[in-house]
C-alpha positions in Angstrom: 1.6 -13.8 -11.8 3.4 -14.2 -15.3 5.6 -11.3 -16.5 3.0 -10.1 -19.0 0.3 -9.5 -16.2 3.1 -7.6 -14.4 4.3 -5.4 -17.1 0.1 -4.4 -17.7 -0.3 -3.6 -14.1 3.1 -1.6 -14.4 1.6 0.2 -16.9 -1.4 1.3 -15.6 0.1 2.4 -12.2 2.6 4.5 -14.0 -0.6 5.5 -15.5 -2.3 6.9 -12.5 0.9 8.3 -11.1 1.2 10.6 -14.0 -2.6 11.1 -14.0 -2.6 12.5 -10.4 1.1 14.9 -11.2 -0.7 16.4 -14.1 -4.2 17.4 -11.6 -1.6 18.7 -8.7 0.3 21.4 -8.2 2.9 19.4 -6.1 6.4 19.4 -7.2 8.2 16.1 -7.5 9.4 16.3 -3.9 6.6 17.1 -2.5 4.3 14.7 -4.3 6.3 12.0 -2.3 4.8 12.8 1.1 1.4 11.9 0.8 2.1 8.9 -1.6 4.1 7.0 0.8 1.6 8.1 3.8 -0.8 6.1 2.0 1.5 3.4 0.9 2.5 3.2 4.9 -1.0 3.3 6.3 -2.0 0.3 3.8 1.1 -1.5 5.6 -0.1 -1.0 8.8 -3.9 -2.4 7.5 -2.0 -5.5 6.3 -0.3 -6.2 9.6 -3.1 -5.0 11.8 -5.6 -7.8 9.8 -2.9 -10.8 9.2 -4.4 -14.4 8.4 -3.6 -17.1 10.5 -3.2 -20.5 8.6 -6.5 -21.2 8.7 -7.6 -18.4 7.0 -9.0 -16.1 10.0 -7.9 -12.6 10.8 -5.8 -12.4 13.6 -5.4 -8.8 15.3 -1.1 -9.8 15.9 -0.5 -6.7 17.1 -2.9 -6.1 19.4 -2.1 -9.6 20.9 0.8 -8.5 21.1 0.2 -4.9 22.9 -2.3 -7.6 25.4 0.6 -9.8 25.9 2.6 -6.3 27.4 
């Protein structure tokens, strides 16, 4: 990704962050929770559906929890 695409996807995320302040009546430290709840379930998504190298899903962790 060049620095231009980066800086327009910067933009529009800063975008929706201030979009979904202004509809909420969460203060700043509350606003945090929920945001990085969602940014920690989509981590656990990624990891749960990892591609192997040729491209398949693998379920690594639960190969791992039937490896226990």
């Amino acid at each position: 990704m060049d620095q231009i695409r980066i800086k327009e996807i910067e933009g529009e995320l800063w975008s929706a962050a201030d979009a979904l302040r202004e509809g909420s009546s969460l203060t700043a430290a509350e606003y945090k929770d929920p945001l990085l709840g969602l940014v920690f379930l989509r981590f656990l998504q990624n990891q749960f559906f990892k591609k192997d190298a040729t491209g398949y899903a693998t379920n690594s962790w639960k190969l791992r929890f039937l490896q226990l």
